[in-house]
N, C-alpha and C positions, 0 to 999 in steps of 0.2 A: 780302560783308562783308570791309574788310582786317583784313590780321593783329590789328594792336592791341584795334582792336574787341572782335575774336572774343577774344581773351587778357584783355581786362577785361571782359567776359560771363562769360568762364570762373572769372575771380576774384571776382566779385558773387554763380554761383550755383552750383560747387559748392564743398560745405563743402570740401574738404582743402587747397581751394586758397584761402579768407576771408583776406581782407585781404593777399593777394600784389597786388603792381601787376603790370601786364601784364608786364613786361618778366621779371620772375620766375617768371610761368605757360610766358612762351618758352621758358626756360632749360628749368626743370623736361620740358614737353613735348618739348623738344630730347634728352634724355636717356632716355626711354622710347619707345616703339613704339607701333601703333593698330593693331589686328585687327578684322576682321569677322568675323562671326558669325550663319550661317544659321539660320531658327526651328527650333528643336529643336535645337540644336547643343550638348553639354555642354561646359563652358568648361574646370571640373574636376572630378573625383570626390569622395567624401566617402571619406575614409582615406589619400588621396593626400599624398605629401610634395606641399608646391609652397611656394615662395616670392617671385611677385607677386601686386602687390595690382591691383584693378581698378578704373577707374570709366569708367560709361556716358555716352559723347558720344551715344547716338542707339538708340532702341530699349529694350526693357526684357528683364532676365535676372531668371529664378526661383531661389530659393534652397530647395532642397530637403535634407530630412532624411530616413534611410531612405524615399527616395518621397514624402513629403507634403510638399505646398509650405510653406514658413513664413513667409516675403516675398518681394517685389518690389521689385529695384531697379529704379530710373526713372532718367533725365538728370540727370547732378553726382551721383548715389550711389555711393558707394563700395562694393567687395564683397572678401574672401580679403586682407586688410591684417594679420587675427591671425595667419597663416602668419610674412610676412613680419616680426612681432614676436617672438611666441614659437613659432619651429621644431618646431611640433606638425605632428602630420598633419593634413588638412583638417577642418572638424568637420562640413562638409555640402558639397551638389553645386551647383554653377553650371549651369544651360542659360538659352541664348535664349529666351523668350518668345516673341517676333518678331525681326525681322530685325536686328542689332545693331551697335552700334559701339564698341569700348573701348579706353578708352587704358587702358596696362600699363608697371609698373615693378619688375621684380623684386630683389630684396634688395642685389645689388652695385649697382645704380644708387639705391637709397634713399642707402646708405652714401656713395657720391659725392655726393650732394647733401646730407648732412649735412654734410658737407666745406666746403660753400658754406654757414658757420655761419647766416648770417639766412635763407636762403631755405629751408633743410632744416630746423630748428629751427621757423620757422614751420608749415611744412608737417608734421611729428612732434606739434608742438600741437595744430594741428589735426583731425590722425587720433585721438590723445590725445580730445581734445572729443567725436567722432564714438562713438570706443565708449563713451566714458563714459553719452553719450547712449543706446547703445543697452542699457547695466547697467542703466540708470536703467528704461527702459522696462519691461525685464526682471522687475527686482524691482518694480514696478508689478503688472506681469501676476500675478506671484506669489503679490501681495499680494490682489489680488484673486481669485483660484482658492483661495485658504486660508478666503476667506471668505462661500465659497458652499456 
């Protein structure tokens, strides 16, 4: 598959990258790195400073709290974006699942591409949308545990 291709795939399916045209998904990916990750490999700890965010090109990472799993990222999910927001320590653990692939962009390369006003503002919206979705889910869950 050439480039373009692969960079509007990337922008049709995962969210942080919605409604970027390819040539913005280059940029962005031009600007960050891609790590692998063997199964069982922890990406990073729960109470760790860290300040990149992550999302899965290929494989799936568990998201663990004290030990219990709480989700599953899959392909186009994003993971560790709150770090890069609000300078907390982690609030749970990253491993591989399976064998993994992730593209990563830590804090000073966010900042630079907010720089690049439409294509970072996009992409800040879109992460924006993503947790909101997941508050949403949240207090769902909530919602429903109060009323059992």
């Amino acid at each position: 598959m050439d480039d373009e291709k692969r960079y509007k795939r990337y922008s049709e399916k995962v969210p942080i990258f919605k409604g970027l045209s390819p040539g913005d998904v280059e940029y962005i990916l031009k600007h960050g790195k891609v790590l692998n990750f063997f199964e069982g490999k922890t990406i990073f700890h729960e109470g760790m400073l860290g300040s990149n965010l992550f999302i899965v090109l290929h494989g799936e990472v568990g998201i663990y709290q004290k030990n219990e799993l709480i989700a599953k990222c899959k392909v186009g999910d994003a993971f560790g974006e709150m770090a890069v927001l609000n300078h907390e320590p982690r609030s749970a653990t990253a491993a591989s699942l399976t064998e993994s692939r992730c593209f990563t962009l830590d804090e000073r390369q966010v900042s630079q591409l907010l720089k690049k006003s439409d294509v970072g503002v996009k992409m800040l919206l879109n992460i924006i949308h993503v947790l909101s979705h997941r508050l949403e889910s949240a207090n769902a869950h909530i919602r429903e545990l109060k009323h059992k």
